[in-house]
PDB file of N, CA, C and O in Angstrom:
ATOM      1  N   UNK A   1      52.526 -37.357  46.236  1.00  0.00           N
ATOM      2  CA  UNK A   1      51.555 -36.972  45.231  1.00  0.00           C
ATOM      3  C   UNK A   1      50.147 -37.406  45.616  1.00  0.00           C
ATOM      4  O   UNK A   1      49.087 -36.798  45.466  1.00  0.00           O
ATOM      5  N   UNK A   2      50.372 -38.527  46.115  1.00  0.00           N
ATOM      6  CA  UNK A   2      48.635 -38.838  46.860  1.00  0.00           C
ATOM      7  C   UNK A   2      48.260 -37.734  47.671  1.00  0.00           C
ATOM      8  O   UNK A   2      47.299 -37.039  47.341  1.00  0.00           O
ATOM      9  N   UNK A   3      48.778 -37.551  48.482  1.00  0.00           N
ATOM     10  CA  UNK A   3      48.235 -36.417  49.587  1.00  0.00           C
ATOM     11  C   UNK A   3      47.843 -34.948  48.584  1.00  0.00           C
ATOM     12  O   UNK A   3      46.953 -34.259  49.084  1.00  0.00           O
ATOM     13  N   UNK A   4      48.262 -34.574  47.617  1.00  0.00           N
ATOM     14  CA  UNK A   4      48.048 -33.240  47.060  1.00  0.00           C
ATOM     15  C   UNK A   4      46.489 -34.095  46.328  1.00  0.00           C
ATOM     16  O   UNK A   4      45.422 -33.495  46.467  1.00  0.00           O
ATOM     17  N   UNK A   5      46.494 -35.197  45.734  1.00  0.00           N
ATOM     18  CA  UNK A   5      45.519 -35.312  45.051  1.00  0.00           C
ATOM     19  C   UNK A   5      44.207 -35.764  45.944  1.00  0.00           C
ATOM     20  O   UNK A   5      43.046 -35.643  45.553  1.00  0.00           O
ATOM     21  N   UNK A   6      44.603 -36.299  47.197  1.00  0.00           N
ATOM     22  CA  UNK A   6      43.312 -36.407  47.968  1.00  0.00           C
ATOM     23  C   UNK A   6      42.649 -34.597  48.619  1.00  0.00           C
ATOM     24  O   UNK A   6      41.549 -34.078  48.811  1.00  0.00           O
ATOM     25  N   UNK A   7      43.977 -34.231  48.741  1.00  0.00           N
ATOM     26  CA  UNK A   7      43.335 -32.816  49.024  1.00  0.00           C
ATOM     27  C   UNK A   7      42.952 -31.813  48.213  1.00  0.00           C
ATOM     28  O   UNK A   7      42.582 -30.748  48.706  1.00  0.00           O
ATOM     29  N   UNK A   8      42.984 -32.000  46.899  1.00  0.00           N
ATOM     30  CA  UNK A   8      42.398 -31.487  45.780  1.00  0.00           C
ATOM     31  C   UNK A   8      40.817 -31.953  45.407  1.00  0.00           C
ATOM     32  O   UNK A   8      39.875 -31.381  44.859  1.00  0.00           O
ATOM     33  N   UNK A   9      40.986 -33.048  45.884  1.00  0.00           N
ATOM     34  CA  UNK A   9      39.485 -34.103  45.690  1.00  0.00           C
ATOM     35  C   UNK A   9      38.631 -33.293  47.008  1.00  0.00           C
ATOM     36  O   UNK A   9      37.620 -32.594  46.952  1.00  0.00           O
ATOM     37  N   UNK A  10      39.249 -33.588  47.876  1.00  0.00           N
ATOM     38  CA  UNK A  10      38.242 -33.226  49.013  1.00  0.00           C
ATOM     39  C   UNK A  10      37.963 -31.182  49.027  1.00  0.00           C
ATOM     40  O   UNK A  10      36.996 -30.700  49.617  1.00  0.00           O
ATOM     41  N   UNK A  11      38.811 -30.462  48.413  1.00  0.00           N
ATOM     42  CA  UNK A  11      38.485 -29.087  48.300  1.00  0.00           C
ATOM     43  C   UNK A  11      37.635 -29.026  47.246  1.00  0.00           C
ATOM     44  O   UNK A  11      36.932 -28.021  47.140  1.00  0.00           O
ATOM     45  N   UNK A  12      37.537 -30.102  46.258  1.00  0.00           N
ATOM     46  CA  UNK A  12      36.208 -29.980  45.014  1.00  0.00           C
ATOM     47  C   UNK A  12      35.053 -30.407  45.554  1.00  0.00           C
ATOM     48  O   UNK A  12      33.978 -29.995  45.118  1.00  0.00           O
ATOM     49  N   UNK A  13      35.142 -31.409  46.713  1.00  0.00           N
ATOM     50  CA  UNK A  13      33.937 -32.430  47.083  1.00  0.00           C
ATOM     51  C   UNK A  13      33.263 -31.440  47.611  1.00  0.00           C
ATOM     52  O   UNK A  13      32.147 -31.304  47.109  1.00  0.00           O
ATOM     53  N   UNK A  14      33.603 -30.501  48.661  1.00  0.00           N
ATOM     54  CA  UNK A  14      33.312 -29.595  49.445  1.00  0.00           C
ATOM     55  C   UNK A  14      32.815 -28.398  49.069  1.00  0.00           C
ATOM     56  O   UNK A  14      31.958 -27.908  49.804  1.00  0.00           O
ATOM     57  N   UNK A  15      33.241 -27.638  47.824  1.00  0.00           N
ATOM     58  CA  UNK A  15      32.908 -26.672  47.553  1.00  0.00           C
ATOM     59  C   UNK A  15      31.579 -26.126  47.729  1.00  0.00           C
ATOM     60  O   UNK A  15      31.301 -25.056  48.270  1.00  0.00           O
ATOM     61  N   UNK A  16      30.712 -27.048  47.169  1.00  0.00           N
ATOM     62  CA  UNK A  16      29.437 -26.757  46.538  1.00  0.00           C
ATOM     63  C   UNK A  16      29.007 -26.734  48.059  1.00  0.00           C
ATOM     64  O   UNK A  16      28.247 -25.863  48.481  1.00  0.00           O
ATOM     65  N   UNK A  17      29.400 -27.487  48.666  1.00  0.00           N
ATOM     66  CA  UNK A  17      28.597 -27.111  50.415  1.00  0.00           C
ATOM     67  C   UNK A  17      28.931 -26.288  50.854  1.00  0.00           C
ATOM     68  O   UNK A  17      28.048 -25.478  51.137  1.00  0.00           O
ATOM     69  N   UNK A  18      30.249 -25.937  51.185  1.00  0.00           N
ATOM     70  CA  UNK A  18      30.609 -24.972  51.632  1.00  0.00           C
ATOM     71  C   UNK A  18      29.551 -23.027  51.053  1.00  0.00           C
ATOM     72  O   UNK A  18      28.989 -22.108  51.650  1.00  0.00           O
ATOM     73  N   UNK A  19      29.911 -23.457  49.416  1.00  0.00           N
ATOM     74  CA  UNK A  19      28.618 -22.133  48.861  1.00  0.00           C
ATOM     75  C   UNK A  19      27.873 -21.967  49.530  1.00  0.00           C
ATOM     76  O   UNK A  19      27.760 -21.142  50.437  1.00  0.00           O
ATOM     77  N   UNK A  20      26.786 -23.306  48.914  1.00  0.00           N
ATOM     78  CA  UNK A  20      25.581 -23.073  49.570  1.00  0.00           C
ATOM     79  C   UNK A  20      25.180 -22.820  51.110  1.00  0.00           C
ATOM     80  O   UNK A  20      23.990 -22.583  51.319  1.00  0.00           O
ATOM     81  N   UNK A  21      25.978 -22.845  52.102  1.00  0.00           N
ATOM     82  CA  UNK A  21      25.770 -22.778  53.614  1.00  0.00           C
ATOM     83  C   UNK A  21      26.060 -21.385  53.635  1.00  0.00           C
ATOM     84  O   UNK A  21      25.728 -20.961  54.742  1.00  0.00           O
ATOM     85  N   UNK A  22      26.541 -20.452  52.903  1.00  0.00           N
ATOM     86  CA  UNK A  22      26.904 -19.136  53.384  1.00  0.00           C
ATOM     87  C   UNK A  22      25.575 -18.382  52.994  1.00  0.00           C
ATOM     88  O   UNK A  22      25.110 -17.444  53.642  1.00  0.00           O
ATOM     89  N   UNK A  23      25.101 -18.842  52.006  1.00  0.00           N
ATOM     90  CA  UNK A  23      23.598 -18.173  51.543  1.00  0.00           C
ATOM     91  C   UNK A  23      22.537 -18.290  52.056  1.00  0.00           C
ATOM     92  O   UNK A  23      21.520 -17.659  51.767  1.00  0.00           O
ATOM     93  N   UNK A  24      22.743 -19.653  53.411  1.00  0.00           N
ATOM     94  CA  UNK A  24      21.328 -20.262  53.908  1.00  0.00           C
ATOM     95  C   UNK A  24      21.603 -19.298  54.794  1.00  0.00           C
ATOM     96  O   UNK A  24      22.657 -18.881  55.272  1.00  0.00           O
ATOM     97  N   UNK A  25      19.663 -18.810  55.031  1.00  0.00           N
ATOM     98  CA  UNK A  25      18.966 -17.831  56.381  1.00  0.00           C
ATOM     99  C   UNK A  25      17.785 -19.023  56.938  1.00  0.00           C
ATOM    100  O   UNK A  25      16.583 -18.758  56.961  1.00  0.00           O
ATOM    101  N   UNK A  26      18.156 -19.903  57.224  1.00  0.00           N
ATOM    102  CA  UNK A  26      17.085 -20.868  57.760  1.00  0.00           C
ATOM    103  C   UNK A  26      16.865 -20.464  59.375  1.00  0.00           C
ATOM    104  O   UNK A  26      17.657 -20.771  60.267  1.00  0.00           O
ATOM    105  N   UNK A  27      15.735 -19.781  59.542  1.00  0.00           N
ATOM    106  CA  UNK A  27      15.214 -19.701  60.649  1.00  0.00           C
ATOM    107  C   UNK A  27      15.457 -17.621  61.250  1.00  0.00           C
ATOM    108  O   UNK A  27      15.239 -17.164  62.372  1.00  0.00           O
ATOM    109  N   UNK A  28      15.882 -16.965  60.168  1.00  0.00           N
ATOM    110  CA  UNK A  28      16.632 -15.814  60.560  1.00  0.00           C
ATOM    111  C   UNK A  28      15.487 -14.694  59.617  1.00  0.00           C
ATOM    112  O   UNK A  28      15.519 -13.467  59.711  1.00  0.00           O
ATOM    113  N   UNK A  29      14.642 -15.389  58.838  1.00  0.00           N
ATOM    114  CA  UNK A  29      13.327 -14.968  58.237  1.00  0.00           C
ATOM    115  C   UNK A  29      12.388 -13.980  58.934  1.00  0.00           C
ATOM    116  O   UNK A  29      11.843 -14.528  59.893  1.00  0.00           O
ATOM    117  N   UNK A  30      11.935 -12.411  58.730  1.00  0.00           N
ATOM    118  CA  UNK A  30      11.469 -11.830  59.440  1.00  0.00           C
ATOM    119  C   UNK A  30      10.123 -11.636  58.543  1.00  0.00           C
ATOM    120  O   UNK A  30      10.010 -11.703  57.319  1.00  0.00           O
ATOM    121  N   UNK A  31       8.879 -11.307  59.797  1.00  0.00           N
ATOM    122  CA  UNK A  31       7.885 -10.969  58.278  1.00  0.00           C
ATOM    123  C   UNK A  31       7.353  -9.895  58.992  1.00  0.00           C
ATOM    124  O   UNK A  31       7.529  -9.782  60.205  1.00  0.00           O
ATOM    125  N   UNK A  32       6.623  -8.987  58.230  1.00  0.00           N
ATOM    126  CA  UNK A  32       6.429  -7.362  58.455  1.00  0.00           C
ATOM    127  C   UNK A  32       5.210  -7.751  59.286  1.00  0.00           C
ATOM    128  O   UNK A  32       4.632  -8.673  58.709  1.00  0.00           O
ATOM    129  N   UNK A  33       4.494  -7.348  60.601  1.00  0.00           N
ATOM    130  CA  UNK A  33       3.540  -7.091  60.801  1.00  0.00           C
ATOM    131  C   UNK A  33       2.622  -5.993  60.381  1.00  0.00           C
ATOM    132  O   UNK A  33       3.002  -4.829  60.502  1.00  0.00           O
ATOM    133  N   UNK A  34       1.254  -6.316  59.820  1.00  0.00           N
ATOM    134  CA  UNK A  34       0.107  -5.380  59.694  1.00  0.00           C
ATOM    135  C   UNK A  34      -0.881  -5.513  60.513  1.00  0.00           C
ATOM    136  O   UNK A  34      -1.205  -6.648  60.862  1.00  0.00           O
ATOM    137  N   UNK A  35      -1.396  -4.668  60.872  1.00  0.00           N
ATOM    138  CA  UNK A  35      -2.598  -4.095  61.591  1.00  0.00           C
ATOM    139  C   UNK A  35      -3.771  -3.735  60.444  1.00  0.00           C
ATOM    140  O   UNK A  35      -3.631  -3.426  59.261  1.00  0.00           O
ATOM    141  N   UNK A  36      -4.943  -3.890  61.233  1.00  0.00           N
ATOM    142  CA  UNK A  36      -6.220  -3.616  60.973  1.00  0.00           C
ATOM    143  C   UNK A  36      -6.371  -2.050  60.980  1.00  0.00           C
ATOM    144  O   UNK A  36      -6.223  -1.301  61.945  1.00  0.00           O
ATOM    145  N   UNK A  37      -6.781  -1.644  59.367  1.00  0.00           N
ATOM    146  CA  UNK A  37      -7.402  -0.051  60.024  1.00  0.00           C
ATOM    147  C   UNK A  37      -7.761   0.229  60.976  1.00  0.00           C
ATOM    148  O   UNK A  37      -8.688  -0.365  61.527  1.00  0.00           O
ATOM    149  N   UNK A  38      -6.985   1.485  61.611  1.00  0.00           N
ATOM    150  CA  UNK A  38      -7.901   1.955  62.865  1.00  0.00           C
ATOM    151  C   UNK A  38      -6.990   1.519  63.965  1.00  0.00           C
ATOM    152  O   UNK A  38      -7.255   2.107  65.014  1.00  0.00           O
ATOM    153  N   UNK A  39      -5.763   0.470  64.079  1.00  0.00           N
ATOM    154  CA  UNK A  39      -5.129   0.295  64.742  1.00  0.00           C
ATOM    155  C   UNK A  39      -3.859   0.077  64.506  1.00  0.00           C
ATOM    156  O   UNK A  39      -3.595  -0.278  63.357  1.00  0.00           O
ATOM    157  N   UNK A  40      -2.872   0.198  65.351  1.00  0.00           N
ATOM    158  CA  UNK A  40      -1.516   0.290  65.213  1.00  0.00           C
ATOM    159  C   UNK A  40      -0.515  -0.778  66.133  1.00  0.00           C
ATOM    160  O   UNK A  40      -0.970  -1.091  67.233  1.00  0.00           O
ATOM    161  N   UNK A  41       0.744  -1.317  65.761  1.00  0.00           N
ATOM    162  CA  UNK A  41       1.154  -2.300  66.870  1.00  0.00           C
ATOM    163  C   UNK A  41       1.685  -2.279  67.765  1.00  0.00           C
ATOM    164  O   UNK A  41       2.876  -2.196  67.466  1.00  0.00           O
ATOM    165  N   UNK A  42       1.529  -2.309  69.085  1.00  0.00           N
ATOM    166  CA  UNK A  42       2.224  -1.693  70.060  1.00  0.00           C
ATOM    167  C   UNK A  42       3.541  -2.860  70.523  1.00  0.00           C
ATOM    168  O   UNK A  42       3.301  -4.008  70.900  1.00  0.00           O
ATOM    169  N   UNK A  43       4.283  -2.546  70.454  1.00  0.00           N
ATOM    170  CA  UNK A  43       5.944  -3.206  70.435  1.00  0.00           C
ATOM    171  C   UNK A  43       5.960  -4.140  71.639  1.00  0.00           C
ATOM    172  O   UNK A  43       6.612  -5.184  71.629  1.00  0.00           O
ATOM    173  N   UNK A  44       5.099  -3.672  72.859  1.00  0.00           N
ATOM    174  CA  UNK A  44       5.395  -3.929  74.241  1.00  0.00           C
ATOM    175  C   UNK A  44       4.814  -5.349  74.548  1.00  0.00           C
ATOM    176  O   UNK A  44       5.405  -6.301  75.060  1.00  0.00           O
ATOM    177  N   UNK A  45       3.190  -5.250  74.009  1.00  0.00           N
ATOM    178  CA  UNK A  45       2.293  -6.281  73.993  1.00  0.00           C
ATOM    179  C   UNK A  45       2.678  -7.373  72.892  1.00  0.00           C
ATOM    180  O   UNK A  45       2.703  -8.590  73.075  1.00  0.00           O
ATOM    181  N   UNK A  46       3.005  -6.610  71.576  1.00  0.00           N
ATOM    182  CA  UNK A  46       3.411  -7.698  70.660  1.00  0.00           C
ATOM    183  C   UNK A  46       2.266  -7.717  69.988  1.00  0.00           C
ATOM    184  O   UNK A  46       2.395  -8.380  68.960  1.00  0.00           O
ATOM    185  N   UNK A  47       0.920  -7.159  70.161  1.00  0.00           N
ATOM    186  CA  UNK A  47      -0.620  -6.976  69.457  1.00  0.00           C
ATOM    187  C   UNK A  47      -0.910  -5.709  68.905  1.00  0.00           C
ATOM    188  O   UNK A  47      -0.438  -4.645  69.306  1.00  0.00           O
ATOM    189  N   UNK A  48      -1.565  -5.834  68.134  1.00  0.00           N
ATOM    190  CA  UNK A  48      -2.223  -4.756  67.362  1.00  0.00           C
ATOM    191  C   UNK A  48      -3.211  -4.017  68.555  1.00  0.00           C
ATOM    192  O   UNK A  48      -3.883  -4.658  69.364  1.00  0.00           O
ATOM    193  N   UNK A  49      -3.155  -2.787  68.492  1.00  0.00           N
ATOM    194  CA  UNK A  49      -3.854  -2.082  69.823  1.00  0.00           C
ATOM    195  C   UNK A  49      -4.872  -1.046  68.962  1.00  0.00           C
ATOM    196  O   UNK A  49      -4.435  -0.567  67.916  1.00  0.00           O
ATOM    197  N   UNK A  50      -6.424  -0.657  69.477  1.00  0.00           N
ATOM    198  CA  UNK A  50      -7.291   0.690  68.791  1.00  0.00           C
ATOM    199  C   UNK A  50      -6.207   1.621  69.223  1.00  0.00           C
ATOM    200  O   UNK A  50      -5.518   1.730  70.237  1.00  0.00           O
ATOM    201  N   UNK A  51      -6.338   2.448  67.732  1.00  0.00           N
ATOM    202  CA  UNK A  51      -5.766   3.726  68.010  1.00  0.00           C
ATOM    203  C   UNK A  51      -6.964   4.895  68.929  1.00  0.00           C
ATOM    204  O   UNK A  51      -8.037   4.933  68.327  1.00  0.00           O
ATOM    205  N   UNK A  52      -6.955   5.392  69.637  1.00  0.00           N
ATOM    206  CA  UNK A  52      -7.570   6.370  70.318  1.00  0.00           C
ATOM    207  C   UNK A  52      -7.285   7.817  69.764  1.00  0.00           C
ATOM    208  O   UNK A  52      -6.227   8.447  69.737  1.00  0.00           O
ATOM    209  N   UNK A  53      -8.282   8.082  69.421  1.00  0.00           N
ATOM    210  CA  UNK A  53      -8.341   9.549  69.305  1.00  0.00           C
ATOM    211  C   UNK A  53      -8.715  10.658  69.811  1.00  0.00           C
ATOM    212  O   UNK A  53      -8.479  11.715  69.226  1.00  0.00           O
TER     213      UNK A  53
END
């Protein structure tokens, strides 16, 4: 009976960590690049480039 009740303890202790780690995006965060009127971002350079017309 000990063993069912330590492993009942430790599947409650755990839970709440276990949750919360499936929801964390730490470091997996993307943010939209914008450009300046008049220019657009070129993928290659990684910079905002004049658009030429």
């Amino acid at each position: 009976m000990n063993i069912k009740l330590v492993a009942v303890t430790l599947a409650f202790a755990l839970a709440p960590v276990l949750a919360s780690a499936q929801g964390c995006s730490m470091g997996k965060e993307q943010q939209a690049m914008t450009c300046a009127e008049g220019s657009n971002f070129d993928h290659a350079t990684g910079t905002c480039m004049p658009v030429s017309t």
